[in-house]
Residue frames relative to the residue before (quaternion, step in Angstrom):
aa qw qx qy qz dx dy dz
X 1.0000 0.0000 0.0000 0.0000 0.00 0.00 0.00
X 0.7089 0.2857 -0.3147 0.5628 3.55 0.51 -0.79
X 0.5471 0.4631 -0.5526 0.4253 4.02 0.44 0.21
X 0.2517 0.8997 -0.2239 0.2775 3.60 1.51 -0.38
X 0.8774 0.1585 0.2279 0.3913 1.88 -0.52 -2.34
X 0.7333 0.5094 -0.1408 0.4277 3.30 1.93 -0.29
X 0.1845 0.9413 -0.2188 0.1789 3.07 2.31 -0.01
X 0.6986 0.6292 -0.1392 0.3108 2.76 1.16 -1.75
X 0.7276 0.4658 0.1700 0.4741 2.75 1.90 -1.80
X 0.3172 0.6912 -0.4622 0.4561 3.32 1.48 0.49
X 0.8438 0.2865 -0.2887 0.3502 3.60 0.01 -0.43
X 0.2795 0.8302 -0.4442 0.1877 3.52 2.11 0.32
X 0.5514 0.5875 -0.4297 0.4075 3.89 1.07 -0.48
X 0.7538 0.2667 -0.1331 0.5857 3.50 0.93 -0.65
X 0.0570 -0.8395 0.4991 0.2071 3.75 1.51 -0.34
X 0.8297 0.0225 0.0994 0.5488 4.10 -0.39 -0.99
X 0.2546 0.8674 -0.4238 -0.0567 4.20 0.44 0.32
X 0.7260 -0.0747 -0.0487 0.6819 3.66 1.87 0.21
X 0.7177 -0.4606 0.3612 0.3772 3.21 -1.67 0.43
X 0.5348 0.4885 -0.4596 0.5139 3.84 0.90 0.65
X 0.7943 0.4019 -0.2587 0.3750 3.19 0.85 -0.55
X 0.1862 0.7391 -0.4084 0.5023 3.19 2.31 0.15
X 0.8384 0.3837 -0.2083 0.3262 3.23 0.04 -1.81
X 0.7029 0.5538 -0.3145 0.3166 3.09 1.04 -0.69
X 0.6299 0.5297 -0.2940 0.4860 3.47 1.63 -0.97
X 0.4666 0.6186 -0.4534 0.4405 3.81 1.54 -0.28
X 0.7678 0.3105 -0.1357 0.5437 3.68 1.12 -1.18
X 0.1005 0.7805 -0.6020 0.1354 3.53 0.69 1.10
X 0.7236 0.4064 -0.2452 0.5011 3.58 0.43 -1.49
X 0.4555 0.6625 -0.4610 0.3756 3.73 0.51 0.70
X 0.5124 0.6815 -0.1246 0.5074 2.72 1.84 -2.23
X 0.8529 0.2550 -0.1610 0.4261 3.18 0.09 -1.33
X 0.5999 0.4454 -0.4927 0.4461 3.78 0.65 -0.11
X 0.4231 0.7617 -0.2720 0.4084 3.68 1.38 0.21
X 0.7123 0.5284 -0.0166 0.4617 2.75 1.26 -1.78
X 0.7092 0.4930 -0.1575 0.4787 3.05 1.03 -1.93
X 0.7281 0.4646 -0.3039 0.4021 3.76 1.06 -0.88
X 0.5723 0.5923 -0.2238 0.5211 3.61 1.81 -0.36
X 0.4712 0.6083 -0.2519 0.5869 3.72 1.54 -0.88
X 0.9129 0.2468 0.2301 0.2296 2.46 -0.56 -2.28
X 0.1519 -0.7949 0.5449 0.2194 3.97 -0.04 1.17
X 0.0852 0.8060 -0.5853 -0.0224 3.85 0.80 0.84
X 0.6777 -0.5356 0.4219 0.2755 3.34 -2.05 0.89
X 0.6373 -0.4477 0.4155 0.4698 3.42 -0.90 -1.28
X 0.5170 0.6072 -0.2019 0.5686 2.98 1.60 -0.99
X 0.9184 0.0136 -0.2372 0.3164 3.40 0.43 -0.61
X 0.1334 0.6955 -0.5470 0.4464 3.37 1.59 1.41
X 0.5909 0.5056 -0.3746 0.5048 3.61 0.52 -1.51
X 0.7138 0.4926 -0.3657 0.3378 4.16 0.04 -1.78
X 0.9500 0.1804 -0.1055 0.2321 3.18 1.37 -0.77
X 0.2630 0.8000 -0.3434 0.4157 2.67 1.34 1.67
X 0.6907 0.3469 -0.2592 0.5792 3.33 1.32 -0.51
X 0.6477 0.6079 -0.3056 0.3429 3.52 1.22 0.15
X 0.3224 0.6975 -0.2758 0.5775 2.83 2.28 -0.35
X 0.7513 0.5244 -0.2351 0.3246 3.05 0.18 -1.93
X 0.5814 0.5880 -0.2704 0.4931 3.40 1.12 -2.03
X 0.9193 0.1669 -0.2791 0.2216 3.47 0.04 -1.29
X 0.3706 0.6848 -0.4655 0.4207 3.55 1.60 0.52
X 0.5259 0.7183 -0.2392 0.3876 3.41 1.33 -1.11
X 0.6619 0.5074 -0.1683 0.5255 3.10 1.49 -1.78
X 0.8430 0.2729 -0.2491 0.3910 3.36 -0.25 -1.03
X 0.2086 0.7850 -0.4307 0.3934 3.41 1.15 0.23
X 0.8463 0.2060 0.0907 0.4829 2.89 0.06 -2.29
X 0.7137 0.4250 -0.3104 0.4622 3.91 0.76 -0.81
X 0.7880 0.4275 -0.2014 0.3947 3.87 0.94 -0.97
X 0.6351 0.4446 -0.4108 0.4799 3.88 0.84 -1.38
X 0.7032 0.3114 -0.5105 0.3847 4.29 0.36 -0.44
X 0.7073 0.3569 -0.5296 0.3031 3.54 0.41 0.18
X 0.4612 0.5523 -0.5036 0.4781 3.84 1.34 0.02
X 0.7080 0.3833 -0.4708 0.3607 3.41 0.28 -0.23
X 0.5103 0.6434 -0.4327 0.3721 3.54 0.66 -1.19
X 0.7480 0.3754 -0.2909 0.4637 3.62 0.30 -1.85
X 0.6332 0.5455 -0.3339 0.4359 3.91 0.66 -0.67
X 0.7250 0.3986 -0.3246 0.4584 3.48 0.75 -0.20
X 0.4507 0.7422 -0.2777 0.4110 3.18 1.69 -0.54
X 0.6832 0.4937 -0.2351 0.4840 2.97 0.59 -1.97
X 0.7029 0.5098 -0.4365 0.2356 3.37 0.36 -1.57
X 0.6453 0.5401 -0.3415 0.4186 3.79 0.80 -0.90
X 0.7356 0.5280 -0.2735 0.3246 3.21 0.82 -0.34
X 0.4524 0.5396 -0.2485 0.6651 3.00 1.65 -0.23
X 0.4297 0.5249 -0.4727 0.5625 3.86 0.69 -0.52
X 0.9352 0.1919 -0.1215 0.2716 3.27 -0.78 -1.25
X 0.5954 -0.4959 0.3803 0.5049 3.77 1.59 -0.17
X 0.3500 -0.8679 0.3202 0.1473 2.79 -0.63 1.57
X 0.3667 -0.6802 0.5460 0.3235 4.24 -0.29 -0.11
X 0.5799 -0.2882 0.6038 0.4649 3.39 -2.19 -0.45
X 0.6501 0.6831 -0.2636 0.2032 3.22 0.23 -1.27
X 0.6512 0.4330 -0.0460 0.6216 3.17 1.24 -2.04
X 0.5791 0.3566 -0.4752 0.5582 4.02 1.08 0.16
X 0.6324 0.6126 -0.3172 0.3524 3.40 0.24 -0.33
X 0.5663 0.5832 -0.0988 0.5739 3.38 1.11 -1.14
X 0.8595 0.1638 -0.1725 0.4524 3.03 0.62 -1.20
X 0.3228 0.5173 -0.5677 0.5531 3.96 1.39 0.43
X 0.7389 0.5396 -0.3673 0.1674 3.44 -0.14 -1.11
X 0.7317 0.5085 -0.0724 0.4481 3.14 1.58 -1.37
X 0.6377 0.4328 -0.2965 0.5640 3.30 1.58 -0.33
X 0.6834 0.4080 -0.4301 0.4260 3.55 1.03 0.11
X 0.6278 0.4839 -0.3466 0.5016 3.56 1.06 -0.59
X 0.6370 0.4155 -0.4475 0.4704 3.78 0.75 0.44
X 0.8243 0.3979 -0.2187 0.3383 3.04 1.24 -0.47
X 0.1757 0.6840 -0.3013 0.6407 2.77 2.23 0.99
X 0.6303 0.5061 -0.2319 0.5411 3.61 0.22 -1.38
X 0.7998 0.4929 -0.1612 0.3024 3.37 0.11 -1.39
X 0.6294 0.5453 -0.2037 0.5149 3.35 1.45 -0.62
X 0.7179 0.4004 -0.1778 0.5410 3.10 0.52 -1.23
X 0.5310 0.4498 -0.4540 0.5564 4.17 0.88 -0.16
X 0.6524 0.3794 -0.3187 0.5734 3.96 0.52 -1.08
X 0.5545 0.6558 -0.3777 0.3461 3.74 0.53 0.01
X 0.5658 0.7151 -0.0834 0.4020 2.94 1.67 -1.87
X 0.8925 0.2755 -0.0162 0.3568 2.17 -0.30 -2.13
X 0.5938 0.5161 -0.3196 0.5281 3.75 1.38 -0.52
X 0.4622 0.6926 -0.4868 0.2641 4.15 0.84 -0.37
X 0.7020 0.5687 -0.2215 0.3671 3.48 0.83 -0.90
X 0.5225 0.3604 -0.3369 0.6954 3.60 1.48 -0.39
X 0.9757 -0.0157 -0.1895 0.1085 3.29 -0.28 -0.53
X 0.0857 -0.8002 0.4293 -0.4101 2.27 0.71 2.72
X 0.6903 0.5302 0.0272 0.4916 2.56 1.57 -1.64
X 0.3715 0.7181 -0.4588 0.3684 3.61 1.32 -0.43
X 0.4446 -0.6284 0.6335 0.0781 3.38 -1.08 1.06
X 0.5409 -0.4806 0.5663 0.3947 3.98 -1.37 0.48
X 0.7781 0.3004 -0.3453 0.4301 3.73 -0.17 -0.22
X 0.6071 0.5820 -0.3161 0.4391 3.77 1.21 -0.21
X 0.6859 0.1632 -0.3714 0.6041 3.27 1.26 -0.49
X 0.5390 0.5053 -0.6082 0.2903 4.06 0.15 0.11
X 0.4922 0.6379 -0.4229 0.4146 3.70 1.47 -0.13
X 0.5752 0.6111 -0.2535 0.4810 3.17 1.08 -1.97
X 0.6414 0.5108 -0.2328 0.5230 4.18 0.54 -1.46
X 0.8189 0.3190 -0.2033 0.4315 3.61 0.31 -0.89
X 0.5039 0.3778 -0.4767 0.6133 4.02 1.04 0.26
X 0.7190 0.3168 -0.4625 0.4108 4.02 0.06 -0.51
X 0.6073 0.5530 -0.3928 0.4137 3.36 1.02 -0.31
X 0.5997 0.2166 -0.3852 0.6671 4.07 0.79 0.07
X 0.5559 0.3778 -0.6212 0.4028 4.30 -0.15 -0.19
X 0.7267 0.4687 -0.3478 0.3623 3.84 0.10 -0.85
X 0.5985 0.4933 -0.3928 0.4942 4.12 1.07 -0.95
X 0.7230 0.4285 -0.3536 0.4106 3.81 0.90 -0.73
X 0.7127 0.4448 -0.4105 0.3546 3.42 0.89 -0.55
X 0.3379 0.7349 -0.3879 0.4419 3.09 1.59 -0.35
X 0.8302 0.2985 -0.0867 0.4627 3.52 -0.47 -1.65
X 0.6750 0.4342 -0.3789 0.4608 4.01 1.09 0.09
X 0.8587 0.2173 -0.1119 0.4504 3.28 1.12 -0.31
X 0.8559 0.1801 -0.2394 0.4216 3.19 1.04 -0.68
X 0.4546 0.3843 -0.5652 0.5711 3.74 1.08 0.46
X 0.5698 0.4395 -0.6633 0.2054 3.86 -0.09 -0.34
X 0.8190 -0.2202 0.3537 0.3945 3.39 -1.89 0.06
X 0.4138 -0.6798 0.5265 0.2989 3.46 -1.39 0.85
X 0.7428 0.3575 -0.4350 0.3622 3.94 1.31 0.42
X 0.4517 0.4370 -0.5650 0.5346 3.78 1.50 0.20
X 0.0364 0.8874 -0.3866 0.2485 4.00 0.23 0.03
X 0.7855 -0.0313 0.3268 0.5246 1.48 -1.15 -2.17
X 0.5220 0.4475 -0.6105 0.3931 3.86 0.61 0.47
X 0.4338 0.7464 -0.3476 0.3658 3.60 0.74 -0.42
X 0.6575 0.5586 -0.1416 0.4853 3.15 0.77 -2.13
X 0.8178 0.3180 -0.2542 0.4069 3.10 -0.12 -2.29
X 0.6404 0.5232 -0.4929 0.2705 4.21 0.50 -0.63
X 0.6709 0.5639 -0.3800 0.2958 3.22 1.09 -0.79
X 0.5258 0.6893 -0.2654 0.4218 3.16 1.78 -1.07
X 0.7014 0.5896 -0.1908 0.3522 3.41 1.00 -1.30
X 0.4384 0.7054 -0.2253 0.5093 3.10 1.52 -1.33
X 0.7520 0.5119 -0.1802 0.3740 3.26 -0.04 -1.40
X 0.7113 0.3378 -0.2696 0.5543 3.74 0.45 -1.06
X 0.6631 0.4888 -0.4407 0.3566 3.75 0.89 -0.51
X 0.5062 0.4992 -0.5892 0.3838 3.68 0.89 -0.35
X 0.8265 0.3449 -0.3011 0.3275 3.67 0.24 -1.00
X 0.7543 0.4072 -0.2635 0.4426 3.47 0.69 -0.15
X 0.2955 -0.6502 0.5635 0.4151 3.69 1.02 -1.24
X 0.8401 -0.2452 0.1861 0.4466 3.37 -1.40 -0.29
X 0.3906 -0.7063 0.5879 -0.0549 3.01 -1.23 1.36
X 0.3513 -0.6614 0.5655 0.3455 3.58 -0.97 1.22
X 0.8490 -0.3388 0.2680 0.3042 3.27 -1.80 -0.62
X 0.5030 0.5287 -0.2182 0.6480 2.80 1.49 -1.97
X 0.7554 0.3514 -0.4570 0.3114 3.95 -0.34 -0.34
X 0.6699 0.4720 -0.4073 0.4031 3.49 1.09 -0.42
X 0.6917 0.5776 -0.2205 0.3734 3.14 0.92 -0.77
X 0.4173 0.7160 -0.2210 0.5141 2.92 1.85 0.07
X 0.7660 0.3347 -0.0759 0.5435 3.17 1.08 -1.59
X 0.2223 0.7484 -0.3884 0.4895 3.59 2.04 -0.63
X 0.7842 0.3716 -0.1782 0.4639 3.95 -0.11 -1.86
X 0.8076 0.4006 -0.2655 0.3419 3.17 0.25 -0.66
X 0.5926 0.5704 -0.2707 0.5002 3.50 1.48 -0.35
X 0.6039 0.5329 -0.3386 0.4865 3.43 1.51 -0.52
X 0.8497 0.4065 -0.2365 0.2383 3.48 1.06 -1.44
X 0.6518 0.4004 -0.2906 0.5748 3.09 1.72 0.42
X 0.0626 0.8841 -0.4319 0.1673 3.36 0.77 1.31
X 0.7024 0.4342 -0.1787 0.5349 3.60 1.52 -1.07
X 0.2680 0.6678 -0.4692 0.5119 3.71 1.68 0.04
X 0.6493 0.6191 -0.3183 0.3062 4.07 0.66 -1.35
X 0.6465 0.5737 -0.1354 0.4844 3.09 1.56 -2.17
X 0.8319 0.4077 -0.2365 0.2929 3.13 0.61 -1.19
X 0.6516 0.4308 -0.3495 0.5173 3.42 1.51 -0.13
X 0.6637 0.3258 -0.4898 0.4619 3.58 0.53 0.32
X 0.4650 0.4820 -0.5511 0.4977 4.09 1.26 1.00
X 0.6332 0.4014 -0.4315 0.5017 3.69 0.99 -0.58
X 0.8104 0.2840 -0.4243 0.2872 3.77 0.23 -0.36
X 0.5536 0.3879 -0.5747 0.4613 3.68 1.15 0.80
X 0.3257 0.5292 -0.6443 0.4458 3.84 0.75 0.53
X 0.7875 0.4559 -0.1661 0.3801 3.45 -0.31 -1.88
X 0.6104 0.4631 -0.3086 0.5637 3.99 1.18 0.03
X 0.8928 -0.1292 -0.3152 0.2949 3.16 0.98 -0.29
X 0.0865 0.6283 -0.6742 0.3785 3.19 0.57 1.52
X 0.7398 0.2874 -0.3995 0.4588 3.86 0.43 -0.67
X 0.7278 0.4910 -0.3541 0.3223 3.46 0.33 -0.09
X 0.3654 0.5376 -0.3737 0.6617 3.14 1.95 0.04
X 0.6211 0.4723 -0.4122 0.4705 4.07 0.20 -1.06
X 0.7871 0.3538 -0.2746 0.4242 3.94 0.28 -1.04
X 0.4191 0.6985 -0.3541 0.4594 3.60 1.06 -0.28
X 0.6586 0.2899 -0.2762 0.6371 3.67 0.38 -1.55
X 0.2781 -0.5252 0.7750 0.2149 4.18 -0.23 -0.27
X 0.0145 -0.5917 0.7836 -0.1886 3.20 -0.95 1.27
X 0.3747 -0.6876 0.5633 0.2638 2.79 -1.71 0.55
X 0.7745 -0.4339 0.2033 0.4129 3.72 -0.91 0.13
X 0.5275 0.4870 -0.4539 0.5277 3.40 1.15 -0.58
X 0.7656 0.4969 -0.2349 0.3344 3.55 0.27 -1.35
X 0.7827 0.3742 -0.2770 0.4131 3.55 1.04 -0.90
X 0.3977 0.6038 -0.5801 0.3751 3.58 1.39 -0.43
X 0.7349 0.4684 -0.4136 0.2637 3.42 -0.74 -1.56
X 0.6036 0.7123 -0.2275 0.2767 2.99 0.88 -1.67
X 0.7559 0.3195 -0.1295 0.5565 3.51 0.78 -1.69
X 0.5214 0.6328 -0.4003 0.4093 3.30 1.09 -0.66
X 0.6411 0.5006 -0.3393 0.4724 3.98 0.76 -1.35
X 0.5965 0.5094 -0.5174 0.3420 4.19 0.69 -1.44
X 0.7285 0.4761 -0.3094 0.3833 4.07 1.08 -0.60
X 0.8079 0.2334 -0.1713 0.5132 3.45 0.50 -0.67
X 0.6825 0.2916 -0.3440 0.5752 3.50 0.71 0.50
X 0.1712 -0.7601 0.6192 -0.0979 3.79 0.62 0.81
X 0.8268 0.4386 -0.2611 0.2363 3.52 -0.26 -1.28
X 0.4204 0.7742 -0.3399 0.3292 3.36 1.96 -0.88
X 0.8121 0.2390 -0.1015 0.5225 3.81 0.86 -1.25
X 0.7013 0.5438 -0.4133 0.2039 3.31 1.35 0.13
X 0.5447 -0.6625 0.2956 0.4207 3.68 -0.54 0.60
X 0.7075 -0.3156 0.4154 0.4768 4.23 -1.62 0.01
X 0.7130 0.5796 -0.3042 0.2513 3.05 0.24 -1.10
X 0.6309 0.6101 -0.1139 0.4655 3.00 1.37 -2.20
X 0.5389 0.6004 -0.3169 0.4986 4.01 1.29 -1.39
X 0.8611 0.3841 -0.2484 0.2221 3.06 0.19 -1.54
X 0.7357 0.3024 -0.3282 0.5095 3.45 1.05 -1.14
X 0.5371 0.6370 -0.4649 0.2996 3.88 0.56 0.46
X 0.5279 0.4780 -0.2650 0.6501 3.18 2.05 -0.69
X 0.5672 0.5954 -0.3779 0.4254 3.60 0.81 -0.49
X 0.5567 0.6910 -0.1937 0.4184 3.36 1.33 -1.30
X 0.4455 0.8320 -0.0982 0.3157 2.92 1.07 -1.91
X 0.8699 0.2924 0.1257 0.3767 2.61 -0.42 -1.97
X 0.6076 0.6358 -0.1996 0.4321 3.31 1.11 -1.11
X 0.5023 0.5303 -0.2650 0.6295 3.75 1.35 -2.08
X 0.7151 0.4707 -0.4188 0.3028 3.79 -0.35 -0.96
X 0.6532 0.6242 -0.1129 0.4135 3.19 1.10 -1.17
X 0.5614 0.5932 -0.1463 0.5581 3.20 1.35 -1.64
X 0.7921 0.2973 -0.1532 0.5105 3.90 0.05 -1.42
X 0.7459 0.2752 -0.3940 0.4610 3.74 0.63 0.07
X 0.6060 0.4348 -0.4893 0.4520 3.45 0.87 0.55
X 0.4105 0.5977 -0.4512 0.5202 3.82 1.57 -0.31
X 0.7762 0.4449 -0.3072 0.3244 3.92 0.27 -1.42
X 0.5727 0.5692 -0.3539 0.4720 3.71 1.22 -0.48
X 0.7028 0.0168 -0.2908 0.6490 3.75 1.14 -0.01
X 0.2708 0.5588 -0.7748 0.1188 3.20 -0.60 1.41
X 0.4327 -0.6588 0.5339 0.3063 3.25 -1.19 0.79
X 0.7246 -0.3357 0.3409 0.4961 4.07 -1.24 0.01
X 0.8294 0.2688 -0.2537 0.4188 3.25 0.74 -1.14
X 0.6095 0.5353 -0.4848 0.3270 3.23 0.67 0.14
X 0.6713 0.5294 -0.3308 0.3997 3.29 0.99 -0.93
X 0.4979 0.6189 -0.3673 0.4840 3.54 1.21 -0.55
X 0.6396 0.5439 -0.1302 0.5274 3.41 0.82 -1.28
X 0.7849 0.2751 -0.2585 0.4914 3.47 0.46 -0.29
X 0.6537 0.4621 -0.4223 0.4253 3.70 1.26 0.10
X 0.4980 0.7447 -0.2219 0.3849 3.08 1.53 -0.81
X 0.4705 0.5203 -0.1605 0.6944 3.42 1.40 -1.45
X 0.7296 0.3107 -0.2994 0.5306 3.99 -0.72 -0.78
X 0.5629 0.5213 -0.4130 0.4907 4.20 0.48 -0.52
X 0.7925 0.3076 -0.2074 0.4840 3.31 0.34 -1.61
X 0.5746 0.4778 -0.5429 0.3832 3.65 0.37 0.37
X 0.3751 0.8602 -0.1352 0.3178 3.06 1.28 -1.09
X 0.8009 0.2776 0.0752 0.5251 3.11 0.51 -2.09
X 0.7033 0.4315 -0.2298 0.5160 3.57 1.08 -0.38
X 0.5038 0.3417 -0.5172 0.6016 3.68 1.01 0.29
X 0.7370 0.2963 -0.3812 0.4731 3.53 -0.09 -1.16
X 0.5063 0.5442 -0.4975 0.4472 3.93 0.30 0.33
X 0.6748 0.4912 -0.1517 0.5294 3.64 0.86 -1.51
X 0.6083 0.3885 -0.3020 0.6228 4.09 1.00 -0.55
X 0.7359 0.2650 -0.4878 0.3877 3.82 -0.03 -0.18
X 0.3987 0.7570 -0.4478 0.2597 3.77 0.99 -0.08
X 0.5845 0.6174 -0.3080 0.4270 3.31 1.74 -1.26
X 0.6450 0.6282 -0.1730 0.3992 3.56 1.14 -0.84
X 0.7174 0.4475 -0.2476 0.4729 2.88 1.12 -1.06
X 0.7843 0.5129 -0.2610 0.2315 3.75 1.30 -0.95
């Protein structure tokens, strides 16, 4: 359900990054009729409810979200230009969660009305697929060894800075190496917040609200996150925080010419392909 309701928004780290990924954001509501049929044992009746709501809310984020991905993407890029701060991380955590906030709680909306309608065996289905997605992520990552792990962890981590920069020296990996170790229980604790946030919603579909009642409802499990999460979870995520800020302005003091070039370039083209993907709405 939340892969769902978040379909749209899976590629939001990288949001619009080439003219493949154009195509792909053209065939979003595919994604998600993907999702929803993998989620969700839905009837006919409420395939049909939830086809034009797809549509409605592709329609939406089209026009209300890619101009503000672009704005903040052009933003960033300039900042990078000139060297990057704590500050300019901050800003730019702040803005990628509060869109991705927004986003949830719209897919929340606009999706309340189907699953209103969910039947007692539709959501013990819905309960029993998050129940095997969660035993596998389990046994792939967190029972594995505390050194395949954290290799696990630190490649994905690594991965990441290479899209925007390219090859990385040592001293930079090892850089990112320290920081991937010291926030290792940050891992544990988000895959307890997303069986919290699984079931609270399966508790929400259980009571069978109606749509007035369950929108808000599912709408809040997104943009009010913190409600079910625990001190602990606050603190070392703000710990996190703070750290990343720390982390990416000690990365920007050894960017080399090309890299930093390379990383504004990258933040341009993202840039240009949302606000490419938002004039499309115009054109159709």
């Amino acid at each position: 359900m939340r892969r769902f309701l978040l379909a749209f928004v899976a590629a939001i780290p990288l949001l619009v990054s080439c003219s493949v990924t154009r195509v792909g954001y053209d065939n979003a509501d595919t994604v998600v009729r993907f999702w929803a049929s993998h989620y969700l044992d839905l009837d006919s009746a409420q395939r049909d409810d939830l086809e034009p709501r797809i549509a409605s809310f592709h329609r939406w984020h089209r026009s209300s979200e890619l101009p503000v991905y672009a704005a903040l993407l052009y933003g960033a890029s300039q900042r990078a230009a000139r060297g990057i701060t704590a500050e300019d991380v901050a800003w730019g955590i702040s803005n990628v969660r509060a869109r991705a906030r927004r986003f949830g709680a719209k897919a929340a909306e606009e999706a309340a009305p189907v699953l209103a309608t969910l039947a007692p065996a539709q959501i013990a289905s819905l309960e029993h697929k998050f129940a095997e997605d969660n035993e596998k992520y389990a046994r792939d990552l967190l029972s594995a060894d505390d050194g395949k792990r954290r290799r696990a962890q630190l490649k994905r981590a690594l991965g990441r800075f290479r899209d925007f920069a390219g090859d990385l020296t040592p001293e930079q990996e090892a850089r990112i190496e320290r920081f991937v170790v010291a926030h290792e229980r940050l891992v544990v604790l988000r895959f307890e917040d997303r069986l919290h946030w699984q079931h609270d919603l399966i508790a929400l579909l259980r009571e069978h609200h109606g749509t007035k009642e369950l929108a808000p409802r599912l709408a809040n499990l997104f943009a009010r996150p913190e409600l079910r999460r625990s001190e602990e979870f606050i603190g070392e995520e703000r710990r996190w925080d703070e750290d990343f800020g720390q982390l990416i302005v000690d990365l920007d003091h050894t960017l080399s010419a090309r890299q930093r070039e390379s990383v504004v370039k990258r933040l341009l083209k993202y840039a240009e392909d949302a606000e490419a993907l938002a004039a499309k709405k115009a054109a159709a």
